[in-house]
SEBA-737237 format. One record per residue (C-alpha): z, x, y; residue number from 1. Coordinates in steps of 0.05 Angstrom, whole numbers, plus 32768, in hexadecimal, padded with zeros to 4 digits. Layout:
<pts>
((Z X Y) NUM),
...
</pts>
This chain:
<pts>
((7FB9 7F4C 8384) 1),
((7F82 7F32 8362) 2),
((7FA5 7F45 8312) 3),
((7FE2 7F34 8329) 4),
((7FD1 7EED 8334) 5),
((7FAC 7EEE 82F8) 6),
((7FE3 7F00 82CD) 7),
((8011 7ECB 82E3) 8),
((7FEB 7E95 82D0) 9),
((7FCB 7EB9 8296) 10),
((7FDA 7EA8 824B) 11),
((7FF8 7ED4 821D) 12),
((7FDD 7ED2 81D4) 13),
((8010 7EF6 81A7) 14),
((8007 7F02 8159) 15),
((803A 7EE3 812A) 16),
((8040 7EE4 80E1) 17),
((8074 7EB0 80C4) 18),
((808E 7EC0 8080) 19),
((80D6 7EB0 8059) 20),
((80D9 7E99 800F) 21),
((80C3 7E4C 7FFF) 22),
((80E1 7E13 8018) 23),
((8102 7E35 8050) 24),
((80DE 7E0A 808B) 25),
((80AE 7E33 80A2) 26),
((8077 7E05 80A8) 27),
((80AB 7DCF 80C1) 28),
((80B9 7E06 80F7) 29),
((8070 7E0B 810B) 30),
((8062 7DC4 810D) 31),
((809E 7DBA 8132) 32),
((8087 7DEE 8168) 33),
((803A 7DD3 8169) 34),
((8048 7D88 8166) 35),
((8099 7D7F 817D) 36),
((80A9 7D57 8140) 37),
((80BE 7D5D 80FD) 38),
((8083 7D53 80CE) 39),
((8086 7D51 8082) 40),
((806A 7D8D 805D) 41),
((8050 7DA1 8015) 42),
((8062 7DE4 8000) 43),
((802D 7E19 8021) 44),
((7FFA 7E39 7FF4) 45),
((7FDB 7E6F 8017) 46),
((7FDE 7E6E 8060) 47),
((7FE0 7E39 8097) 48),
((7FC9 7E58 80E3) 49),
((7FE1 7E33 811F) 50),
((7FE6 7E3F 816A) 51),
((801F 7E28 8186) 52),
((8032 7E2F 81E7) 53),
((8076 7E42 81F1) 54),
((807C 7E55 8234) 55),
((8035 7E67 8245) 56),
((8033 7E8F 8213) 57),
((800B 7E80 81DB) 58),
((801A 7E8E 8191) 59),
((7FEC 7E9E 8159) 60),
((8013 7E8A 8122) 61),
((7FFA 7E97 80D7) 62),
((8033 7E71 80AC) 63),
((8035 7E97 8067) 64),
((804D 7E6B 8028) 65),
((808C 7E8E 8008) 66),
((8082 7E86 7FC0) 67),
((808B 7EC8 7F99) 68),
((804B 7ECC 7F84) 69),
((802A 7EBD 7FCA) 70),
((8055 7EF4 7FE8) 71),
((8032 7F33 7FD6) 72),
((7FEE 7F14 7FFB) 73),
((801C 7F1C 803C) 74),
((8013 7F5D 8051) 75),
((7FC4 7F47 8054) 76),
((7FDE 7F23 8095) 77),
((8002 7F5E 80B3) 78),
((7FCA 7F84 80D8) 79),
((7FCC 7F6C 811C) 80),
((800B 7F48 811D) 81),
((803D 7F4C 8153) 82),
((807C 7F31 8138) 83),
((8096 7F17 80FE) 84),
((80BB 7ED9 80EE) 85),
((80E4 7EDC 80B7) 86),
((80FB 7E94 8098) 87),
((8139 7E95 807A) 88),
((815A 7E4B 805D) 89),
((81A7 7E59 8076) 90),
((81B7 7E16 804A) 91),
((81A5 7E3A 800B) 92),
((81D8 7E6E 8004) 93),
((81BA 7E80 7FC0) 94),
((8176 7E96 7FD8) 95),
((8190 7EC2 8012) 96),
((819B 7EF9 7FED) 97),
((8153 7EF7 7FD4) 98),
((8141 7EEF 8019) 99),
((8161 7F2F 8025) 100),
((8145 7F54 7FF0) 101),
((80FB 7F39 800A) 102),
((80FD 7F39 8055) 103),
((811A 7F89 8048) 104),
((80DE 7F9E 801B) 105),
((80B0 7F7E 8050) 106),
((80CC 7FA8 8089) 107),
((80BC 7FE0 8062) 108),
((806D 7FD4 8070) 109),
((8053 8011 80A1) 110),
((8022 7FD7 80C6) 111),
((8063 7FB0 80DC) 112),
((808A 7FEF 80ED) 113),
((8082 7FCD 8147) 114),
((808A 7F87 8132) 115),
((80C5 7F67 814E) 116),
((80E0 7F3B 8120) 117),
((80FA 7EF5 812C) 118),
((8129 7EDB 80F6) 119),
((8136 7E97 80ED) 120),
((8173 7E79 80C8) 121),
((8152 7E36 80C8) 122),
((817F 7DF0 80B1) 123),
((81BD 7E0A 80D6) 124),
((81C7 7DB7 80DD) 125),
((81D9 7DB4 808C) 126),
((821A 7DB9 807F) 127),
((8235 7DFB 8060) 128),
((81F6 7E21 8081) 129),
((8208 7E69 8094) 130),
((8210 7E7E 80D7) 131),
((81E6 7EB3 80FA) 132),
((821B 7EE8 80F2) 133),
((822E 7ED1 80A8) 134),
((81DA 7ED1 8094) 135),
((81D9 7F1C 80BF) 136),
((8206 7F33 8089) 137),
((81E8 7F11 8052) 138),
((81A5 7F2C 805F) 139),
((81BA 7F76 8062) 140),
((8199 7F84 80A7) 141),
((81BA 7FC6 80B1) 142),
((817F 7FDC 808C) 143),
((8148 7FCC 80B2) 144),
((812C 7FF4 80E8) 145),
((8100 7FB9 810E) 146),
((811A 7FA0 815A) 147),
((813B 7F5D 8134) 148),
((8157 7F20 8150) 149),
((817E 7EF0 811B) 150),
((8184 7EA4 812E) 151),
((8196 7E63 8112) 152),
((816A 7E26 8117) 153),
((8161 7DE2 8105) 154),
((8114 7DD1 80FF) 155),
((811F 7D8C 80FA) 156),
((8148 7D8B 813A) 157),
((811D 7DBA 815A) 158),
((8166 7DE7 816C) 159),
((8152 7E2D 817C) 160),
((8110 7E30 8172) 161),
((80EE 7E3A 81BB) 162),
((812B 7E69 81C9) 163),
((8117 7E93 818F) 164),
((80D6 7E95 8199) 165),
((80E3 7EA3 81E5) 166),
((8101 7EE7 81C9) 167),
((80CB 7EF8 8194) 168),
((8098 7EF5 81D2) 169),
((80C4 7F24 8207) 170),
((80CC 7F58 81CC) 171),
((8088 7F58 81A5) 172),
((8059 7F93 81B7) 173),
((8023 7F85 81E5) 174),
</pts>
């Protein structure tokens, strides 16, 4: 009886790695999770780590910046990572094909091969955003083999976040 108790009031600590091109909100995201408002960012160079409680579970969160030349350091960050959360601006209809192209070559990466991967169509509040089956399409997911779940957010509004991140933590390997 005695692990059973233990375990329901235990803490989780999953592994997260949040990438997605620049200027797609991913630090918004993060800030928004740790702190429950909307803070202004700078661009990320390099990496930002955070914990973040949803749900007694806590979240190791290493936000990667998303300029092309920062993006090959990523895989650095893979070892030891349980999921994946994959950025994409759904506002930007230009840059989703890139996002595509990028998010496809990184599930391509043996150490991520168990990751779930949480992707995140973040500004769905700006008008002529995509929606979640539009940005599926757009992304060419067919071709990736990773347990996926695509979802539109609004950072700034905090719409969709915990729900995601509910999901990333009940299919994550433990």
């Amino acid at each position: 009886m005695g692990s059973w108790f233990s375990k329901l009031f235990s803490t989780q600590e999953i592994n997260i790695a949040m990438v997605g091109l620049d200027n797609a909100g991913k630090t918004t995201i993060l800030y928004q999770l740790r702190l429950g408002e909307t803070v202004t960012t700078i661009p990320t160079i390099g990496v930002n780590v955070e914990s973040i409680k949803i749900n007694n579970i806590n979240f190791s969160v290493i936000d990667l910046g998303g300029q092309s030349k920062i993006r090959p350091l990523w895989r650095h960050y893979y070892e030891g990572t349980q999921g994946i959360v994959f950025v994409v601006d759904s506002s930007d209809k230009e840059r989703i094909e890139e996002s595509g192209d990028v998010l496809r070559k990184m599930c391509k990466n043996e150490l991520l091969k168990d990751c779930a991967l949480l992707i995140l169509g973040n500004k769905k509040d700006i008008e002529g955003a995509v929606n979640e089956d539009e940005l599926t399409k757009l992304l060419k997911l067919e071709m990736i083999q990773l347990k996926y779940l695509v979802k539109s957010v609004s950072a700034t509004n905090n719409e969709g976040l915990t729900e995601a991140f509910i999901w990333l933590s009940e299919n994550v390997c433990h």
